[in-house]
C-alpha positions in Angstrom: 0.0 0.0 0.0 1.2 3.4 -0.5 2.2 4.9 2.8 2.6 8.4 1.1 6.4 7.6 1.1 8.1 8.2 -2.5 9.8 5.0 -3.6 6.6 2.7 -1.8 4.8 -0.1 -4.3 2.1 0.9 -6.9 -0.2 -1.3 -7.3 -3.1 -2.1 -9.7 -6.5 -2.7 -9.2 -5.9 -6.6 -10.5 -2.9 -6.8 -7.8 -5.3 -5.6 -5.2 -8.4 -7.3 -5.3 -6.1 -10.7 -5.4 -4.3 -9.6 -1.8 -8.6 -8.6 -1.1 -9.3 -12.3 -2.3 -6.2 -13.5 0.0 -7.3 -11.9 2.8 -11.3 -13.2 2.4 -9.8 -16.8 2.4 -7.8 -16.4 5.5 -7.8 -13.2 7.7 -4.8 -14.4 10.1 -2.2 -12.1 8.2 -4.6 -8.6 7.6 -6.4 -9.2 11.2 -3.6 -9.4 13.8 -6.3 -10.4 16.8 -7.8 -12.9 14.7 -6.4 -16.9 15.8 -8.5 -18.9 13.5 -9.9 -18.5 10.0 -11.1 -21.5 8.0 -13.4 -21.6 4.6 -16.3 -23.9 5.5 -18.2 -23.4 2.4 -17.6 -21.9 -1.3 -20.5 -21.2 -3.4 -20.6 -19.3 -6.7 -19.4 -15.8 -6.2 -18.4 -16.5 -2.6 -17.6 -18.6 0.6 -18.5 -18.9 3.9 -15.5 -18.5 7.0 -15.5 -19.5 10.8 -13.0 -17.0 12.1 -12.7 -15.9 15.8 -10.1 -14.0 18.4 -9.7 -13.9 21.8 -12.9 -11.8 22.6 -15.3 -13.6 19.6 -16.1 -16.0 17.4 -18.1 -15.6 13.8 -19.2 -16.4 10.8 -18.9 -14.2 7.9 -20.2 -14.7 3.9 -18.3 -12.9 1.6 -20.0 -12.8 -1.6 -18.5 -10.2 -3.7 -17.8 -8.1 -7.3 -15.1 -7.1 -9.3 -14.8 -3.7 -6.8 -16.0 -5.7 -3.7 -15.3 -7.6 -1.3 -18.4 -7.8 1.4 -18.1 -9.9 4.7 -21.9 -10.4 6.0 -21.4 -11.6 9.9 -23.9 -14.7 10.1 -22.7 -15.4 13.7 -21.2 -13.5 16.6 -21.6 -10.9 18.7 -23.3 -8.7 17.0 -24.7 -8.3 13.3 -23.1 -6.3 10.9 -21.0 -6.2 7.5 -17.7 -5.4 6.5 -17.0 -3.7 3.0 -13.9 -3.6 1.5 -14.2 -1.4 -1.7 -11.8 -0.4 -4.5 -12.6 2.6 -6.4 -10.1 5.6 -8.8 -10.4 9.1 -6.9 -8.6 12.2 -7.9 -6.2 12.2 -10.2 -6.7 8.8 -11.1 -5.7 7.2 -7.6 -6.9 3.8 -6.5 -8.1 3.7 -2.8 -8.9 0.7 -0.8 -11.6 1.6 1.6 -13.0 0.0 4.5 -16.7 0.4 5.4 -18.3 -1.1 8.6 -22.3 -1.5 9.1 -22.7 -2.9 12.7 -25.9 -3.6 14.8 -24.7 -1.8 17.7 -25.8 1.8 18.3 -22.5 3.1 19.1 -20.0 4.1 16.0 -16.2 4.5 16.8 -14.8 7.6 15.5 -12.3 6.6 12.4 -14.1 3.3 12.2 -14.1 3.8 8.3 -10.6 4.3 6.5 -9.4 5.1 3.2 -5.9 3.9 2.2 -4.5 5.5 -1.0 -2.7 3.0 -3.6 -1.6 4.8 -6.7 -2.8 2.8 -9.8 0.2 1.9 -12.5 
């Protein structure tokens, strides 16, 4: 990702939605609190993983599109989805942004990101 430091990796849309695709099969290496994450079930267009951490354990579909990648929590805590989107901003930039619709009441400030990638 570019961390706005000159010389840091440019990569393409194609390059991230396969570390996006990586990351949907096994959450272990993006999710530092998370100790398990297994597929259970692949469908057409998406798969169903067991993942928990030391404070919860879930479920979560992630059916998804080309600019996509959406984790619906079928178990857990608390209901909720996870978007991870990739879209061009100004100037032609590729951002990788994470959205978060959860069932509790309370919103954490800076709960949704944007992380700039600069498309090739």
């Amino acid at each position: 990702m570019d961390d706005g430091q000159a010389g840091g990796p440019k990569l393409t849309r194609s390059e991230v939605w396969a570390g996006l695709l990586i990351g949907a099969r096994d959450a272990r290496p993006v999710g530092p609190l998370i100790t398990h994450c297994e597929v259970v079930e692949e469908y057409e267009g998406g798969l169903v993983r067991m993942s928990s951490s030391p404070a919860s354990r879930c479920g979560n579909g992630s059916p998804s599109t080309r600019n996509t990648v959406r984790f619906d929590r079928l178990s857990g805590p608390e209901p909720g989805v996870i978007y991870n989107d990739t879209e061009y901003g100004e100037g032609g930039r590729l951002y990788l942004r994470f959205r978060f619709r959860l069932g509790a009441a309370v919103v954490l400030p800076g709960a949704e990101g944007r992380s700039a990638v600069p498309a090739t």
